[in-house]
FIROVO-38231 format. One record per residue: x, y, z of N, C-alpha, C in turn. Coordinates in pm, whole numbers, plus 50000, padded with zeros to 5 digits. Layout:
N
XYZXYZXYZ;...
***
This chain:
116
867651596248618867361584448541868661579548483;868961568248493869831558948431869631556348270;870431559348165870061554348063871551548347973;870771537847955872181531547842871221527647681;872751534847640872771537847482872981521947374;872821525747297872961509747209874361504547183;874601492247174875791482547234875711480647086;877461481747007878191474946850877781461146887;877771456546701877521442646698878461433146759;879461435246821880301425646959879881426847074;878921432247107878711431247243879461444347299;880151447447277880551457647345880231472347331;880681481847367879671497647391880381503347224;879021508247192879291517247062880741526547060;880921526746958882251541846947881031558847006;881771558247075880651574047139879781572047225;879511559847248878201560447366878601556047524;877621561947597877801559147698876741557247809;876881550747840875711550747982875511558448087;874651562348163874491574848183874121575448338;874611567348403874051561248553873811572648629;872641579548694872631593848719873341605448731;873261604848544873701610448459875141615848422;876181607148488877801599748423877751589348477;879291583648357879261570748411879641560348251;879761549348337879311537948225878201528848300;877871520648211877011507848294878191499548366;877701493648474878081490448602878351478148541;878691471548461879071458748395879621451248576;880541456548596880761451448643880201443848847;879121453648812877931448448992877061435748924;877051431549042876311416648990874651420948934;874151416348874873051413748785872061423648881;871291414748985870831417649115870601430749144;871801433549120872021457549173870961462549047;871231456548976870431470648823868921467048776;868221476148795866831470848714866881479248578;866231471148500865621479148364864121485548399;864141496548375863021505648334861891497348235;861121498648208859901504048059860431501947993;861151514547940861881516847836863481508947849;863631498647782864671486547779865941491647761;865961507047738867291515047700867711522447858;866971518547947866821527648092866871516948222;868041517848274868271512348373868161521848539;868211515048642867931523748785868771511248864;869291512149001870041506849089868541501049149;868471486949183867351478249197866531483849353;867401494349451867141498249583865711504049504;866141517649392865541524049360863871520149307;863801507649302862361500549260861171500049365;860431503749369859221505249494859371515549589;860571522849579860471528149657859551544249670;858341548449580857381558249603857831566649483;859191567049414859761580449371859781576649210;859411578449127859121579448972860791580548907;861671567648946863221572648894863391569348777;862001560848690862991557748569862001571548449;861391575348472860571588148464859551584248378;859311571648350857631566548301856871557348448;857161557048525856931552348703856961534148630;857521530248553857531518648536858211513948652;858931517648708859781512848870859371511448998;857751518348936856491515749061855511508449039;855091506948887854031500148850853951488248781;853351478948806852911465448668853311472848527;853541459248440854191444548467855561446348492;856191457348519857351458448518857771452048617;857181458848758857511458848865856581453648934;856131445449015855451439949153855551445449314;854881459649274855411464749433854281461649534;854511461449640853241464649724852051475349734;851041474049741850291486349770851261498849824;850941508449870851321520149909851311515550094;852681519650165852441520750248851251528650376;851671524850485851231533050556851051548650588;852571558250550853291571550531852621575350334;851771567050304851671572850186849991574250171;849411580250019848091578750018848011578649834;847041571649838846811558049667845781570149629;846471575649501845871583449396846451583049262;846151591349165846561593649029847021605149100;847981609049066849551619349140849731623948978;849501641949031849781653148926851111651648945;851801648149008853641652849051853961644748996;855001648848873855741638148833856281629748916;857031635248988858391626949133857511617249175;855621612349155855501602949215854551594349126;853981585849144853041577049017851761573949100;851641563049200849941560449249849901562749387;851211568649424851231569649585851701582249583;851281594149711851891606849750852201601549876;852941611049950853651608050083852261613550148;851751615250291850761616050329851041634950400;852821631650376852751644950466852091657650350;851741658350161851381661950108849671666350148;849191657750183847661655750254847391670750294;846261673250223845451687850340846461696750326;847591703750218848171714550246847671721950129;846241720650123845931733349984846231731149905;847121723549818847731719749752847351706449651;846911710849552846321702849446847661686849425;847711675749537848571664449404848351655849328;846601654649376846131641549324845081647549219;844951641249105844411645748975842741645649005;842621636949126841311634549178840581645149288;841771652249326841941659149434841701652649586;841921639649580841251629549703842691639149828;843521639949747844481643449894844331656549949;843071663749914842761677949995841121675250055;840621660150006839531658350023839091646850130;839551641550082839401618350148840971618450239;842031622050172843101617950266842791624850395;843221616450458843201621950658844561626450678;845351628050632846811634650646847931628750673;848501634750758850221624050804849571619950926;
***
């Protein structure tokens, strides 16, 4: 997770703080706008690739879910549940499907999912 710390009253970065772009770093001031999303939490930034793509990066899945974000349903390679795994939010990968293995809080992916 990306996180930036609170900015002195000039605009510029506090005495001591720093941004934390998976986890060193400063904020990327300088990549155009476009590259960085904000998280949920307005103190938490992620590289904009990182948005929709299945994986829980800003670690409240705001980077997967409304109003934050506008992703598509869950692909094809995935299956639409409430996901015990942190690493994911309303989609598991399908190759999870049928391995005994408790991920969905519903248990639909040892039950309803048809697999990979």
């Amino acid at each position: 997770m990306n996180k930036v710390f609170p900015q002195g009253h000039d605009g510029k970065a506090a005495a001591g703080t720093k941004a934390l772009p998976a986890g060193a770093g400063d904020v990327p001031h300088s990549l155009p706008s476009f590259l960085v999303a904000h998280c949920g939490d307005p103190a938490s930034w992620i590289y904009s690739d990182q948005k929709c793509d299945g994986t829980n990066s800003c670690g409240d899945c705001s980077d997967e879910l409304s109003p934050v974000t506008v992703c598509p349903p869950c692909g094809p390679g995935w299956w639409h549940c409430p996901s015990t795994v942190f690493k994911y939010c309303d989609c598991i990968p399908r190759s999870l499907c049928r391995d005994h293995v408790q991920h969905c809080s519903d248990w639909s992916d040892e039950y309803s999912c048809p697999g990979p």
